[in-house]
N, C-alpha and C positions, 0 to 999 in steps of 0.2 A: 638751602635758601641763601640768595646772597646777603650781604650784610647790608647794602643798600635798602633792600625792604625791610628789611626787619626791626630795623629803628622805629621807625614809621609805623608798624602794624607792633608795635611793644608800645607805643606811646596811643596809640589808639586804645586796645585792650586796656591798659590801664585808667585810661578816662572813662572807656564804659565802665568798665569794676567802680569807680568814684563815683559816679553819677548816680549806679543805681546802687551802691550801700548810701549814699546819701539821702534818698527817696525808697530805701528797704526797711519797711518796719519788723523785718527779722535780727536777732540778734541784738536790739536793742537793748542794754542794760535796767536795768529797774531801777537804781541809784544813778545821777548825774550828776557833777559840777555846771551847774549853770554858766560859770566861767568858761565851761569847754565846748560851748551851743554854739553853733553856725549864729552870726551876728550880724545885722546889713541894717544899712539906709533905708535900700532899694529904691534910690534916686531922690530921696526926702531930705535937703538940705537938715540936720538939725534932731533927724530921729536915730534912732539904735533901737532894732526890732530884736527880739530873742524871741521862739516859736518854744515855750518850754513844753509841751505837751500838746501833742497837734492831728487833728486826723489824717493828711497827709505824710507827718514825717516820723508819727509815732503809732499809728494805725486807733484813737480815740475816736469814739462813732458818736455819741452825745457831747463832748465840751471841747473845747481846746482856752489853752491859757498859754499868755503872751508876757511879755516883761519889757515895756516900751520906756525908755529913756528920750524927752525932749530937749533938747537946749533951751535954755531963755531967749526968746519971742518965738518960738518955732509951735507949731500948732497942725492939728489934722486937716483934713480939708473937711467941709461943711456935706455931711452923710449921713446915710439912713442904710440901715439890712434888715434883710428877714431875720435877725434872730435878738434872743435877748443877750444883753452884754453888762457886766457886773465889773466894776473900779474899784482896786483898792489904790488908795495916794499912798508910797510907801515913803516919798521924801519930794520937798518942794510944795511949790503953792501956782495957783493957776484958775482958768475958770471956764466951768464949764456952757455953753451955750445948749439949748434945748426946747427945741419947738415940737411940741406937743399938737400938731395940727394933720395929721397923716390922712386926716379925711376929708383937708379942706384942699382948693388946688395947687397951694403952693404952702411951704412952711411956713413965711409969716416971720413977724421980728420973735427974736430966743427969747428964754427967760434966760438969766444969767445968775448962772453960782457961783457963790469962791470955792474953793476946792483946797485943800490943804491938805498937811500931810496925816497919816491916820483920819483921813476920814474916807469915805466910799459913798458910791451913787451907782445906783442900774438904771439903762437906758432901754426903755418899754420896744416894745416890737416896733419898729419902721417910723419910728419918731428919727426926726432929723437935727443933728447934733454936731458939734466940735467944742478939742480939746484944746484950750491953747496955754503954754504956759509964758503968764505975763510977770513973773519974775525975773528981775534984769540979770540978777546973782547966783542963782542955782537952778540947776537942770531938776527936771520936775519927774520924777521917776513911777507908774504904776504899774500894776497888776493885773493881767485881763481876763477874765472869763469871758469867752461866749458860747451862747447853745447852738446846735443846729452845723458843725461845720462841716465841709470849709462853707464860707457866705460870699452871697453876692452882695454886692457894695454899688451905692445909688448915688454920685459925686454930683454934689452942685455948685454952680458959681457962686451962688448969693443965696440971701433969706426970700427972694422974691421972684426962684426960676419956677417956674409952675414941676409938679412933680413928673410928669409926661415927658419932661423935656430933658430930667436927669439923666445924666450917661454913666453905665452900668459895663461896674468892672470885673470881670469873672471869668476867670478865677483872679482873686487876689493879690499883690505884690509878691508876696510871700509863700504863695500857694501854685503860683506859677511852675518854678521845675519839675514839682511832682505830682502833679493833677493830669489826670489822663483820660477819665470818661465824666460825662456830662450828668449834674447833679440834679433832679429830679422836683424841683417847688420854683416857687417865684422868686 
């Protein structure tokens, strides 16, 4: 083989081997430093996403949990999914928005929580919702449980796009590399 090719199909081979122990839930370890988790934005001015248990990257069929770090003003965009999702606030302060209207055509103005740190809130099935943290001094850090993964995710402009109109994003930012057959609910 000349050495011409061979760079080239070595540097190939090696990307497939990354890619897919990256999205192999073989050989995963049972102990991890969180520290050591693939960590990204995923184009979110403001976020740090960690997947610490995930049905994509760890092979978890009922939950997966997250470890999202926001900057101050930085916030989710205004969403709804099929599943249930449970907060723990482990540092910072913030507030949550929550419209409770999933049966009427459009979400409606939020209710609004303060949100702090040690305290927690779960967001009921396809209530539509954002996180934002309004503290100017500290990044607002929680904890995420949800059921049902990976989800699909119902993004709106405002409190007032009727729910039809939401555009649905699926698979997930985060769920994207290694999602490969098509998930079976609404």
């Amino acid at each position: 083989m000349s050495g011409s090719y061979f760079i080239p199909l070595l540097f190939l081979l090696l990307s497939v081997t990354a890619e897919a122990s990256f999205c192999s839930t073989k050989g995963i370890p049972l102990v991890r430093n969180i520290s050591e988790l693939p960590q990204s934005n995923y184009g979110r001015g403001g976020l740090s996403h960690i997947t610490v248990a995930g049905s994509l990257l760890h092979g978890m069929k009922e939950v997966e949990v997250w470890l999202q770090t926001f900057a101050p003003g930085s916030r989710t965009p205004i969403h709804r999914h099929s599943c249930e999702e449970v907060f723990i606030v482990l540092k910072g302060s913030g507030v949550l928005y929550l419209a409770s209207s999933s049966h009427e055509k459009y979400p409606g103005k939020p209710h609004e929580y303060s949100i702090f740190s040690n305290s927690t809130f779960h967001i009921p099935v396809n209530d539509v919702h954002q996180i934002w943290n309004t503290n100017k001094d500290e990044d607002l850090q929680v904890l995420v449980v949800i059921s049902r993964p990976p989800v699909k995710v119902f993004i709106y402009e405002d409190w007032i796009m009727p729910h039809t109109a939401a555009k649905m994003k699926f698979p997930y930012y985060w769920d994207e590399e290694c999602f490969h057959t098509p998930k079976d609910e609404l």
